[in-house]
C-alpha positions in Angstrom: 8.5 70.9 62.4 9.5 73.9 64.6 13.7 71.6 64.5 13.2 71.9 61.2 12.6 75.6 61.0 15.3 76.7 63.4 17.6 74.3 61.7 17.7 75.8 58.4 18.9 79.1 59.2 21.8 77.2 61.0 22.2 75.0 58.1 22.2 78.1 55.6 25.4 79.9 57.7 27.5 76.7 57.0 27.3 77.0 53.9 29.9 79.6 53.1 31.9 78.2 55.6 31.9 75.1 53.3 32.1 76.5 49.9 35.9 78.3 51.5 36.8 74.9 52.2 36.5 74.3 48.7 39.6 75.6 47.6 41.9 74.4 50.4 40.1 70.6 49.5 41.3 71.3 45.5 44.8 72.3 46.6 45.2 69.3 48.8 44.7 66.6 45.7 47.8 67.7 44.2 49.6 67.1 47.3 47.7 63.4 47.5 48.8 62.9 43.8 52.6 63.1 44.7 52.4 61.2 47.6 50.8 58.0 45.8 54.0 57.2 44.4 56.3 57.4 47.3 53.5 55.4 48.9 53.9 53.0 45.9 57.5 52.8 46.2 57.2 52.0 50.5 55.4 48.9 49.6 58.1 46.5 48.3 60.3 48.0 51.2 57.9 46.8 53.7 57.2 43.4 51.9 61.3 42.9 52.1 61.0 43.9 55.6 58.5 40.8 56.5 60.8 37.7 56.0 63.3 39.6 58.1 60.9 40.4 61.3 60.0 36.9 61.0 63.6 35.8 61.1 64.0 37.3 63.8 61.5 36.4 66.1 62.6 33.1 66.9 66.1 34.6 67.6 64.3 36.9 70.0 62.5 33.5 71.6 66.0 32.4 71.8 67.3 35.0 73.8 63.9 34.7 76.7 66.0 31.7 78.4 69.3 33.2 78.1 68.0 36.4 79.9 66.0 33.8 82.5 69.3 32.4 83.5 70.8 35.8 83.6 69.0 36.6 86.4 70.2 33.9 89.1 73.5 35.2 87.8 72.6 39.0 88.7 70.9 38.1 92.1 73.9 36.3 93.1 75.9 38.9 92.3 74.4 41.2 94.6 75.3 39.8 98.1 79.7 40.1 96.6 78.7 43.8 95.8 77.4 44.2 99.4 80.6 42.8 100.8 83.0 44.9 98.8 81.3 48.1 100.0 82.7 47.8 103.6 86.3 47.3 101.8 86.0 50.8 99.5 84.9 52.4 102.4 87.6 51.4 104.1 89.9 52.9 101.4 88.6 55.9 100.7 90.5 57.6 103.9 93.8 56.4 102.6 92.5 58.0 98.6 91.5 61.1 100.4 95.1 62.0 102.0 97.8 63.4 100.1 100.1 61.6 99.1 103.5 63.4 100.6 101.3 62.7 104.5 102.0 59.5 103.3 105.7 58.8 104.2 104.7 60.9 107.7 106.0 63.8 106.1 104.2 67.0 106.0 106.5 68.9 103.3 106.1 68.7 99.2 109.9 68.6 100.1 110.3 65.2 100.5 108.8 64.6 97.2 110.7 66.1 95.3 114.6 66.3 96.5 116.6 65.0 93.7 119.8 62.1 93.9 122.2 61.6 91.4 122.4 58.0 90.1 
């Protein structure tokens, strides 16, 4: 009895709190109305869109062994990209010199002296 009598006083401030909420509630329907056609109009879309997701999952079970025999493919592929790092490592000295130290020569000079033909 004594829940009951401290409830009520609690019960009694909600209640202007709920009769604002009123209004916001009546101005949402409107919104609600407009959207039930667009809704409407989604639902053929989406029934179009089912024969076509079930196309495509056999295409998709398809691909699983394709993709299973990729990776033998992939992990053999690593131990050739090993071996060719040893070779571009060897070649980045000769990409990092200039290319008139090439000939021995230290002068853009030697580049660039001009013979007629």
């Amino acid at each position: 009895m004594t829940l009951t009598v401290k409830l009520v006083p609690s019960l009694l401030l909600l209640v202007p709190s709920l009769l604002l909420l009123v209004p916001s509630l009546l101005l949402l329907v409107p919104s609600l109305l407009l959207l039930v056609p667009s809704l409407l109009l989604l639902v053929p879309s989406l029934l179009l869109l089912v024969p076509s997701l079930l196309l495509l999952v056999p295409s998709l079970l398809l691909l699983v062994p394709s993709l299973l025999l990729l990776v033998p493919s992939l992990l053999l592929l690593v131990p050739s990209l090993l071996l060719l790092v040893p070779s571009l490592l060897l070649l980045v000295p000769s990409l990092l010199q200039r290319p008139w130290e090439k000939n021995g020569s230290r002068s853009l000079t030697s580049l660039c002296h001009w013979s007629p033909v």
